[in-house]
C-alpha positions in Angstrom: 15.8 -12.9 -8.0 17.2 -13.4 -4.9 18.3 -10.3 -4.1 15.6 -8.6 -5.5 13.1 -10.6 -2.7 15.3 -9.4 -0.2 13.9 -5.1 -1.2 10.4 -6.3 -1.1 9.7 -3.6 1.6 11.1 -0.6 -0.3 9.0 1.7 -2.2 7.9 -0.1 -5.7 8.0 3.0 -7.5 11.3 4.1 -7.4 12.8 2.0 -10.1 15.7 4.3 -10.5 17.3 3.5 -7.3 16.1 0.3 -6.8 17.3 -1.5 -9.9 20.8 0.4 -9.5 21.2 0.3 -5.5 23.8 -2.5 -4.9 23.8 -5.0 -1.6 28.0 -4.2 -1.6 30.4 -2.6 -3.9 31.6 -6.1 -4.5 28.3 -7.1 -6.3 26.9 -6.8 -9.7 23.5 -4.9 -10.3 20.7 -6.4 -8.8 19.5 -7.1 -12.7 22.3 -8.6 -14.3 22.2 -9.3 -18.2 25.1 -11.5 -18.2 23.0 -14.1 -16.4 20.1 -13.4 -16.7 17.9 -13.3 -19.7 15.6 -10.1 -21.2 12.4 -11.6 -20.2 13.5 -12.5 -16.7 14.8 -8.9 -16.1 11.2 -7.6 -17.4 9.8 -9.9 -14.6 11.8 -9.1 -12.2 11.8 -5.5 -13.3 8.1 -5.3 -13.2 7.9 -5.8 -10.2 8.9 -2.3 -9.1 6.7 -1.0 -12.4 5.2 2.5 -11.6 1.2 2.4 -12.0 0.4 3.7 -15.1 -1.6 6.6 -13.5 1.5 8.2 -11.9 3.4 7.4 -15.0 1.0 9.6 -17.0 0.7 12.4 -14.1 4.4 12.4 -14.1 4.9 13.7 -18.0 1.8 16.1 -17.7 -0.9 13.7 -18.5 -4.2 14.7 -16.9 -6.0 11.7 -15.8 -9.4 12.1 -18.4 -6.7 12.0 -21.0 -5.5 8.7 -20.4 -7.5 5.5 -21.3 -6.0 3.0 -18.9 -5.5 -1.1 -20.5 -4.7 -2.6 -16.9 -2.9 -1.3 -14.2 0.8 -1.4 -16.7 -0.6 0.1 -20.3 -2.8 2.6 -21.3 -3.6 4.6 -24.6 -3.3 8.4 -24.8 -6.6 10.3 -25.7 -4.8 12.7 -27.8 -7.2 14.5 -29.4 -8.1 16.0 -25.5 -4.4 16.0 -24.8 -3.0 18.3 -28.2 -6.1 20.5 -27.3 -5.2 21.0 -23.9 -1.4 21.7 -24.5 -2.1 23.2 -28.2 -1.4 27.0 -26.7 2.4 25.2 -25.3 5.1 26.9 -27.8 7.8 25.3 -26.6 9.2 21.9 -27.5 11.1 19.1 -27.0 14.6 18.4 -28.8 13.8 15.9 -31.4 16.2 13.1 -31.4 15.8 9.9 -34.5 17.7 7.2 -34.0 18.6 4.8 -36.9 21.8 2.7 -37.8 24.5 1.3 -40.3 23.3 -1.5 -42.5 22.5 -4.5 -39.6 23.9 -7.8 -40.1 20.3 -10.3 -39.3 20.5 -10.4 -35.5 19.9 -6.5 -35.5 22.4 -3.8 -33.9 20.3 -2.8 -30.5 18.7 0.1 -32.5 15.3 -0.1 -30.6 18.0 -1.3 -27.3 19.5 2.3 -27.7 16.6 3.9 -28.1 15.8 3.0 -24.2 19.6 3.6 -23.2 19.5 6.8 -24.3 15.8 7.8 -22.5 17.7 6.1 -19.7 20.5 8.4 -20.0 19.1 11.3 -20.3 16.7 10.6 -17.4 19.8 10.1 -15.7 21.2 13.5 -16.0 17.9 14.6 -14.6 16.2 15.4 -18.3 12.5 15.4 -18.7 12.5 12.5 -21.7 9.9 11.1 -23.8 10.5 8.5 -26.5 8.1 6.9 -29.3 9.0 3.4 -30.4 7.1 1.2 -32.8 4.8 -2.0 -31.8 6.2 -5.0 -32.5 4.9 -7.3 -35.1 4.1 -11.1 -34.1 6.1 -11.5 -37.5 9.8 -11.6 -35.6 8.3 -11.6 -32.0 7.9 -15.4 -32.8 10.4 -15.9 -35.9 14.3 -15.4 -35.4 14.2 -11.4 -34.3 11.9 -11.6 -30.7 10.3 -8.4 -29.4 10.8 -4.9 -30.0 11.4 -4.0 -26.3 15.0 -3.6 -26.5 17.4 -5.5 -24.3 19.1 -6.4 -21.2 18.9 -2.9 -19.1 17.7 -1.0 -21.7 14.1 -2.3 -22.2 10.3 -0.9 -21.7 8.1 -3.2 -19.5 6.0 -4.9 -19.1 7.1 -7.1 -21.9 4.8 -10.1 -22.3 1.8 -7.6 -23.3 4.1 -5.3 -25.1 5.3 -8.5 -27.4 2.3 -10.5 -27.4 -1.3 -8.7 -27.7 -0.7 -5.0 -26.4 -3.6 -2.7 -27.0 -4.6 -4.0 -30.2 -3.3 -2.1 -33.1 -2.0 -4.5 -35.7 -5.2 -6.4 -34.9 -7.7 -3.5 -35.8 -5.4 -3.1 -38.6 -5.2 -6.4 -39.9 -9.1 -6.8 -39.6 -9.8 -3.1 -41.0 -7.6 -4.4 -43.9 -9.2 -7.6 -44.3 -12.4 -6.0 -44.7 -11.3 -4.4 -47.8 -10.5 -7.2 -49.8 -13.4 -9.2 -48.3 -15.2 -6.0 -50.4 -13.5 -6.6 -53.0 -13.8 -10.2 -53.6 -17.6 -10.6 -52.6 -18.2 -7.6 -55.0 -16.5 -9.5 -58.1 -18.4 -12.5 -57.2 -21.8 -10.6 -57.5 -20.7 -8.3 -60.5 -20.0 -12.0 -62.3 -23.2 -13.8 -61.0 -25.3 -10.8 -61.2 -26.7 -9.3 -64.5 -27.4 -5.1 -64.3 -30.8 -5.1 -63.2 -30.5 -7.5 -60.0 -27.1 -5.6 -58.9 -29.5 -2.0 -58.9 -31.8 -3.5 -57.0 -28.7 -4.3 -54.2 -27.8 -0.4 -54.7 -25.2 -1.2 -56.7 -23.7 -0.2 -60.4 -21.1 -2.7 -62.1 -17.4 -2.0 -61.0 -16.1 -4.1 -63.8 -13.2 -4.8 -61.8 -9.9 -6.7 -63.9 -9.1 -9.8 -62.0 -5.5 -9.4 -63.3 -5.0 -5.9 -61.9 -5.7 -6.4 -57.7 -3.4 -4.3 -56.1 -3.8 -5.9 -52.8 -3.1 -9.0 -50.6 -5.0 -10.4 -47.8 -2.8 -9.4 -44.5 -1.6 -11.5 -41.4 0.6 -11.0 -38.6 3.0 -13.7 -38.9 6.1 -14.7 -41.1 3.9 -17.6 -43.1 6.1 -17.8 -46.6 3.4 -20.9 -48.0 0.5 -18.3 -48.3 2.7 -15.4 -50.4 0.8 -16.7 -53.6 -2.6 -18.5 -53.2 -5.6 -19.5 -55.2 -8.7 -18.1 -53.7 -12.5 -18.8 -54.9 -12.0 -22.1 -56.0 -15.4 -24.4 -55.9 -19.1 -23.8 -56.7 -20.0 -20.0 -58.3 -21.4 -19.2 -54.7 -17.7 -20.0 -53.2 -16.5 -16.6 -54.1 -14.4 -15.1 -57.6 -11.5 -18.0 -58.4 -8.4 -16.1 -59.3 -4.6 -15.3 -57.7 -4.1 -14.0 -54.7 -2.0 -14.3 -51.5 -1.2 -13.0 -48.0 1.5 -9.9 -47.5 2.6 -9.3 -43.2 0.0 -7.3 -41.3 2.2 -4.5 -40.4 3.5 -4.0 -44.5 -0.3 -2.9 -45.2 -1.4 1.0 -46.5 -3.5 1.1 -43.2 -0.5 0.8 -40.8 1.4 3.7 -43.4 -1.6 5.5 -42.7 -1.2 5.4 -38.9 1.8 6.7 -39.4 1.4 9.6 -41.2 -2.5 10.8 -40.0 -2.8 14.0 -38.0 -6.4 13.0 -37.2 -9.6 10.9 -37.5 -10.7 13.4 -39.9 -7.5 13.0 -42.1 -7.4 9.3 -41.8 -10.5 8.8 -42.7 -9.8 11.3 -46.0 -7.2 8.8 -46.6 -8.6 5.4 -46.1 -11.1 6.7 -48.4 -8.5 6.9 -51.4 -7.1 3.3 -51.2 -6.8 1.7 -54.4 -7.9 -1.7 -54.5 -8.0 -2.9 -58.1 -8.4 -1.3 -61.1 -11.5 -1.8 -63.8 -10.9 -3.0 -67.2 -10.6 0.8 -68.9 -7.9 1.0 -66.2 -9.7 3.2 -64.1 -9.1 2.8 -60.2 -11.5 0.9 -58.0 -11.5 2.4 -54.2 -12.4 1.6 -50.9 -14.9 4.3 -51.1 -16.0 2.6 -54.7 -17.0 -0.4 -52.7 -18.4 1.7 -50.0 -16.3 0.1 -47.1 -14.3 3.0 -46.7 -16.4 3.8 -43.5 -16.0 1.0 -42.0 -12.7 0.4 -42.3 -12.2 3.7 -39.8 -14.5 2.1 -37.4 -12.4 -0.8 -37.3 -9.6 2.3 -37.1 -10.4 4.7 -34.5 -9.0 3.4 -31.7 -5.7 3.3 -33.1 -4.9 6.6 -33.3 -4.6 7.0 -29.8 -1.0 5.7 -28.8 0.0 3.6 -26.5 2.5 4.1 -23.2 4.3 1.9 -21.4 8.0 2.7 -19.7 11.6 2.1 -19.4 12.9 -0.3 -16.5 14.1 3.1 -14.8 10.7 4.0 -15.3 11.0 6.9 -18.0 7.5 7.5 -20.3 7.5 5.8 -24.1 4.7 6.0 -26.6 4.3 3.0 -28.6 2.5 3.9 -32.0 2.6 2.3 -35.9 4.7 -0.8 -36.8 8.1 -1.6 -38.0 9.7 -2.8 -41.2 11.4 0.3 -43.3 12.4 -2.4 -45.3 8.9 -3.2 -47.0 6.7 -0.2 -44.8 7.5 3.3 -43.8 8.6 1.7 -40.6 8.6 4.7 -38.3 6.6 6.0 -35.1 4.1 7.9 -35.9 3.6 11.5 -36.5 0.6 11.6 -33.4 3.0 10.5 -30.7 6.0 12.6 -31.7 3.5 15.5 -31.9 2.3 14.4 -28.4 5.6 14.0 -27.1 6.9 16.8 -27.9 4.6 19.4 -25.9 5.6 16.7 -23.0 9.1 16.8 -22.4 12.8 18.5 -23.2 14.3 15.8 -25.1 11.9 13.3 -27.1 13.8 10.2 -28.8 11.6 8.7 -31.8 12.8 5.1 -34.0 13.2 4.6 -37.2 13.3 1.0 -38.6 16.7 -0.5 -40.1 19.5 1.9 -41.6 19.5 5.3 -42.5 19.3 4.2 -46.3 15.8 3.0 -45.4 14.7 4.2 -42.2 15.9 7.3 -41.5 15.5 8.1 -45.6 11.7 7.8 -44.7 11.9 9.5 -41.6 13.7 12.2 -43.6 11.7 12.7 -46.6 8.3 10.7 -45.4 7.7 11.4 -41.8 9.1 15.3 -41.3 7.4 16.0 -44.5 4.1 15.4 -43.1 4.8 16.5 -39.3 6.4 19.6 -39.9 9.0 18.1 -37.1 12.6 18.7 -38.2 15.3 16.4 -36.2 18.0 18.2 -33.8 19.8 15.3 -33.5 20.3 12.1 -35.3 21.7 8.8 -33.7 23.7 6.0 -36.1 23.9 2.7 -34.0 26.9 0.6 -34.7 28.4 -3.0 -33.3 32.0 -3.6 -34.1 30.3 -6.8 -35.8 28.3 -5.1 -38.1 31.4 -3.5 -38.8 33.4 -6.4 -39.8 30.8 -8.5 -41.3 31.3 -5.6 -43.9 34.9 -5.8 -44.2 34.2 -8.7 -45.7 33.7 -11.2 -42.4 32.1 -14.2 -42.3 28.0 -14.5 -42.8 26.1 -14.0 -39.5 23.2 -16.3 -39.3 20.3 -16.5 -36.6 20.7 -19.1 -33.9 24.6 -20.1 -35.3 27.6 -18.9 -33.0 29.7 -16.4 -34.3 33.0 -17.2 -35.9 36.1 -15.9 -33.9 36.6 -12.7 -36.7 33.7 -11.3 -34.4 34.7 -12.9 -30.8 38.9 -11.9 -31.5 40.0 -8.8 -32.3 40.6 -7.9 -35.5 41.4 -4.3 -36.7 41.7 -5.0 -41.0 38.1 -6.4 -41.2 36.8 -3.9 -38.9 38.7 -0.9 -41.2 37.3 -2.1 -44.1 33.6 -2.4 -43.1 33.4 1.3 -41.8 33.0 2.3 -45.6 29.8 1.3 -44.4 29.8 3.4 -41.4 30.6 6.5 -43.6 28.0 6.1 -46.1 25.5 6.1 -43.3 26.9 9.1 -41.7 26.8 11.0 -45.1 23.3 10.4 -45.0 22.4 12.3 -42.3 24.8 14.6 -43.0 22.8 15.4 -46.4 19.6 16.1 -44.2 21.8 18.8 -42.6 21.4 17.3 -39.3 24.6 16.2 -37.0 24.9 12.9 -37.0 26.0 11.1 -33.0 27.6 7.3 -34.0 26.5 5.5 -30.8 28.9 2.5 -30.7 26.8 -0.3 -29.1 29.2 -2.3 -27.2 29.6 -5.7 -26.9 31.6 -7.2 -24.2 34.3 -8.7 -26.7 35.0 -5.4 -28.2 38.9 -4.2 -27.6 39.8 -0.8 -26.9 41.8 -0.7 -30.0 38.8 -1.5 -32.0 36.7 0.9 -30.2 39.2 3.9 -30.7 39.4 2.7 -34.2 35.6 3.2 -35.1 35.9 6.7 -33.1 38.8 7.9 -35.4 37.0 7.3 -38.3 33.7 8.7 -37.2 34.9 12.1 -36.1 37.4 12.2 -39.3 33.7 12.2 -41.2 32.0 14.8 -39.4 30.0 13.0 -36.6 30.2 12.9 -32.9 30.6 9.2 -31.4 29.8 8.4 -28.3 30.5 4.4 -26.9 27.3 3.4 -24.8 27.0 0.4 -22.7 23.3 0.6 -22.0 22.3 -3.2 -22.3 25.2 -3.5 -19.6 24.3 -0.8 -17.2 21.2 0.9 -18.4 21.6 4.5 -18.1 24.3 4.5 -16.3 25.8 3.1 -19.3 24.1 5.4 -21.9 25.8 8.8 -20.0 28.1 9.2 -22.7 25.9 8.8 -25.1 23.2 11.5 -23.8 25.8 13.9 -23.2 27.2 13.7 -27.3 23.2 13.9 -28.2 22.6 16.9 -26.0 25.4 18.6 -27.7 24.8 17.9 -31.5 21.1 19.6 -30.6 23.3 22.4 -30.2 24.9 22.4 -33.5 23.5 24.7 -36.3 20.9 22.9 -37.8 20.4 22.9 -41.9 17.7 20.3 -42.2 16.2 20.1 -45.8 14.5 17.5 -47.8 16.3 14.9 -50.7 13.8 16.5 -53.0 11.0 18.8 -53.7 7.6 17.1 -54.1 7.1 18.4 -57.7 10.1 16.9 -59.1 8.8 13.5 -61.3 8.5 10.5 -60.2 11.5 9.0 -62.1 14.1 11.8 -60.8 12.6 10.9 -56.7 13.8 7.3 -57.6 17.2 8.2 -59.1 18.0 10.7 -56.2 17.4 8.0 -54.1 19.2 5.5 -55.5 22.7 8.1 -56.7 22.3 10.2 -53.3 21.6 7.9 -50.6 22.2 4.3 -51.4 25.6 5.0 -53.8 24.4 3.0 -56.9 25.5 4.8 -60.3 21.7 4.8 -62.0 18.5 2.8 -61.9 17.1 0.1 -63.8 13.5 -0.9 -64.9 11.8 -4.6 -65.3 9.4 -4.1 -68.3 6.6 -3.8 -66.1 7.7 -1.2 -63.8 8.9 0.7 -67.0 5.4 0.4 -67.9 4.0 2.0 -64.7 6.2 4.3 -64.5 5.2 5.8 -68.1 1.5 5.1 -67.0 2.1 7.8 -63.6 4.3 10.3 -65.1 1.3 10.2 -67.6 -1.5 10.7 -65.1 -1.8 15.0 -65.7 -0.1 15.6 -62.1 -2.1 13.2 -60.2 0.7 11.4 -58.8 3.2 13.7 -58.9 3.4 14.9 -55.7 3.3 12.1 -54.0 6.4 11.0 -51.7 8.8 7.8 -52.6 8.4 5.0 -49.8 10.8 2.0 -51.4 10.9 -0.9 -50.5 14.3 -2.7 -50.8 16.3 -5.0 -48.4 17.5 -3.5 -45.2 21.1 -5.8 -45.3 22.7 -3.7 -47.7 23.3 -0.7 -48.9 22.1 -2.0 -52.3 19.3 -3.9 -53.5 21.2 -7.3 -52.8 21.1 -8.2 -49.4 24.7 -10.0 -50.3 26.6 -6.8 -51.1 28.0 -5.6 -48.0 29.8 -3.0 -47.4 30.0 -0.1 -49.4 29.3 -1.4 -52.7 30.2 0.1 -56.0 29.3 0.5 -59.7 25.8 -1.3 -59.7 22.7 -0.1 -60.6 19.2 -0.4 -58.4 16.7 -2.2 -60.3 13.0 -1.7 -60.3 10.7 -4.5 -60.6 7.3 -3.1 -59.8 5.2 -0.2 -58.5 2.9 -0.6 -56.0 0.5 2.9 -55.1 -0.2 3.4 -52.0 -2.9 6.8 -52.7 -4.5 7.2 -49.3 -0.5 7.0 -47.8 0.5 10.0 -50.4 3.2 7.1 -51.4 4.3 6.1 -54.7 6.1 2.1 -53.3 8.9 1.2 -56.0 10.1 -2.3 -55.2 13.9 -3.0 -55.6 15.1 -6.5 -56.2 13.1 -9.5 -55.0 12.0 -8.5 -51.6 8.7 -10.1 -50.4 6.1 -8.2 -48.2 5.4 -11.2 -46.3 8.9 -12.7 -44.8 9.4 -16.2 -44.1 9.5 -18.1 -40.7 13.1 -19.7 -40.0 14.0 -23.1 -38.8 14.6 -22.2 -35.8 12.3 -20.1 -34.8 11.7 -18.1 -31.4 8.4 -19.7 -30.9 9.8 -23.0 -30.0 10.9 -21.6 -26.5 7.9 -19.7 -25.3 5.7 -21.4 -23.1 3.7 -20.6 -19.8 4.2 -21.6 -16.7 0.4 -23.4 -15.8 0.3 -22.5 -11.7 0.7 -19.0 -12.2 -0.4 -17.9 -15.9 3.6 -16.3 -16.5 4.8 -16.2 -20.2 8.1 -17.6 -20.1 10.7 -17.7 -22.7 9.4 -14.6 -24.9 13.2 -13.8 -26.1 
């Protein structure tokens, strides 16, 4: 901080040079991770922030197209934006980046998304990227923001993390609205005989209390409110049955986000979410309770994404939430779209793995864009690596035991069986695969050259990047191996064809991506199953969006590696109509995840003279 008072009177927008320049050969960047933690290099880093105004001239932005949030965020009008450069037939390349199967502290996936903008910005590329808004679920639990790390992070990062422009809030409330629909409507229905329910405007749903197909929605890990009992008092205290809470960013209306092209086809969408069903088993809407409308009023707003920047000051729409694991969990379709009329290189995220999140990019996302990836990016740690060679567990907020500190070549061999399922998942798509090896300070050469054998043996490029190091500086390497697989012939096709049934979606899915040797039904899945292979086509052509644990390959989030001979089993359906998604749940995954004992709450705090979040991760 020191140093950084001492070039108070250079230019504050030239981030590039200033967070690089060095006082003497001798010294370490001015922003140094190794001593400094990710929320203190924001600060400092934001100092030296670029208005958002330039930022948005910069990338083409007019200045009626941007809807400023301060002087550091703004939302994109996009609607005058995609008009204005709709006539613009070139585009960017289109770069996903995903990873192997994380252990639970995460691999740096959303860290190398920034490196590489970095990098590429370094080597004088014009660059876009599109990351995904992070929920308050791990902002404040064990995971911390979504902002990346060290030099490789957007600013500025207290907003980013904490309230942001208000997307998962609209959601959550637009969400909330339904079921407070739903539930005030089957109070009434049961209070209300025919006659006094006309005179309201309305006609009897006769909506079966044990067939809700939706939760109420919050944006926090809060594991006591998974299963509730709601209604409970007098008959004027609402309709007493089962219920419970699911995470904000795990609801249809943020799978929506993701997916729209526009107001008009949200709404269309919104419009066809099934709430419950009646007791003939017919579905009961949002547009059957008539608060369809305004559920898009509560919406609108949100499809304009967000934009914030890099610590070298490079442009990065922030739009839809994360979690492949139980959501879709990509950016969505509107800023890629955006994006890529903007710049010659646009890097987009996808949550988790490439079982999961690329899988949905894949088959969910380009499906619906009509994008098709030039490159994809597979992030890696050497301790991923050997926690699936059969290390030992890695736990939030416990130090590492010396397998991952030490080198140690048998544990890291084993564990890229991992590595080369992932890569032969891209390599299905027809798209080259980079690895990006995110290195850690205790990795060895050895182990290094190691992981690169093995990646080029199986048909990908690898590039090591050191971007939470030395920002892009550190990511040159890695820009340079993307630049040249968007070079290589290009075969990209989807898993499956949208007419195939449901149940062959499911088995591709489970044989072809995530290696198990069939797939297993609980009785009631079986059941729904029959019931939507049954429904004369009208589910048919709707996409798989599964939801299974992001820690292995497999249902079990205890099989690491690259397990073998097991079968995936299916324990429910949920139907997501207004999404286009047909959501098969594998194992015992729960769409609201639980707050640790430890969590990353217990350190924020703000300082009370000058109003500064401190502590946010």
């Amino acid at each position: 901080m020191g140093r950084l008072a001492s070039l108070q009177k250079k230019s504050k927008h030239s981030n590039l040079k200033l967070l690089y320049n060095r006082i003497s050969p001798s010294q370490p960047p001015i922003l140094d991770p190794t001593v400094m933690k990710d929320w203190q290099i924001a600060e400092a880093a934001e100092e030296y922030i670029k208005p958002i105004n330039l930022l948005a001239q910069e990338i083409g932005l007019r200045q009626d197209e941007i809807i400023p949030m301060g002087k550091q965020l703004a939302k994109v009008d996009y609607v005058s934006a995609m008009k204005r450069l709709a006539s613009k037939t070139s585009t960017a390349k289109y770069i996903d980046v995903t990873a192997i199967t994380p252990t639970p502290l995460g691999e740096g996936k959303t860290t190398t998304v920034i490196g590489l903008i970095e990098g590429l910005g370094k080597l004088g590329k014009r660059v876009t990227g599109a990351i995904r808004q992070p929920s308050g679920g791990p902002t404040f639990n064990v995971k911390g923001s979504a902002a990346g790390g060290g030099l490789a992070q957007c600013i500025p990062l207290v907003p980013f993390s904490v309230r942001f422009t208000g997307d998962i809030d609209s959601i959550t409330n637009a969400h909330n609205l339904a079921m407070v629909a739903l539930t005030a409507r089957m109070q009434h229905e049961r209070n209300y005989d025919d006659d006094r329910l006309a005179k309201s405007g309305l006609k009897r749903l006769d909506i079966d209390p044990d067939r809700i197909q939706q939760k109420w929605i919050m944006d926090f890990c809060a594991q006591s409110l998974r299963n509730i009992r709601i209604g409970m008092g007098g008959k004027m205290d609402g309709f007493e049955m089962d219920s419970g809470f699911a995470i904000s960013v795990s609801s249809e209306l943020m799978a929506i986000l993701s997916v729209s092209s526009d107001l008009k086809d949200m709404r269309q969408r919104i419009a066809k979410i099934v709430m419950a069903y009646d007791k003939q088993g017919n579905e009961v809407t949002t547009a059957d309770l008539e608060v369809d409308g305004a559920m898009t009023a509560w919406m609108v707003d949100t499809l304009n994404p967000s934009l914030v920047q890099t610590i070298e000051g490079q442009p990065v729409f922030v739009h839809a939430g994360p979690f492949a694991n139980i959501a879709i969990g990509q950016s969505s379709i509107i800023a890629d779209r955006l994006a890529s009329k903007l710049s010659d290189y646009h890097v987009t995220e996808s949550g988790f793995g490439a079982d999961i999140g690329f899988e949905k990019f894949w088959n969910l996302k380009c499906r619906r864009s009509g994008l098709k990836p030039d490159a994809v990016v597979l992030v890696a740690t050497v301790r991923a690596l050997k926690m699936h060679g059969g290390g030992s567990a890695v736990k939030p907020g416990q130090p590492l035991q010396k397998e991952y500190t030490q080198e140690n070549l048998e544990l890291l061999e084993k564990g890229c069986d991992n590595l080369i399922a992932h890569i032969e998942i891209v390599k299905k798509s027809g798209v080259q695969p980079v690895v990006c090896i995110n290195g850690f300070y205790t990795d060895t050469d050895a182990e290094i050259e190691l992981i690169r054998r093995v990646a080029k043996a199986n048909g990908a490029l690898v590039a090591l990047s050191q971007h939470w190091l030395k920002g892009g500086e550190g990511a040159i390497e890695l820009a340079q191996a993307v630049m040249l697989a968007c070079d290589h012939e290009n075969n990209f096709k989807f898993l499956y064809d949208q007419d195939v049934p449901i149940s062959k979606k499911i088995e591709l899915l489970a044989t072809e991506v995530y290696g198990a040797s069939g797939v297993d039904y609980e009785p009631l899945a079986l059941k729904k199953l029959k019931e939507m292979e049954a429904s004369n086509g009208l589910l048919s052509n709707m996409d798989i969006c599964m939801v299974k644990t992001h820690l292995s390959l497999s249902h079990d989030p205890d099989l690491k590696g690259r397990p073998k001979d097991w079968k995936l089993p299916i324990r429910d359906f949920l139907i997501y109509k207004g999404a286009g998604f047909i959501v098969p749940i594998a194992g015992q995954i729960k769409l609201m995840p639980g707050t640790a004992s430890n969590p990353a709450f217990r350190g924020i705090d703000v300082d009370v003279e000058t109003g500064k979040v401190t502590g946010m991760f």
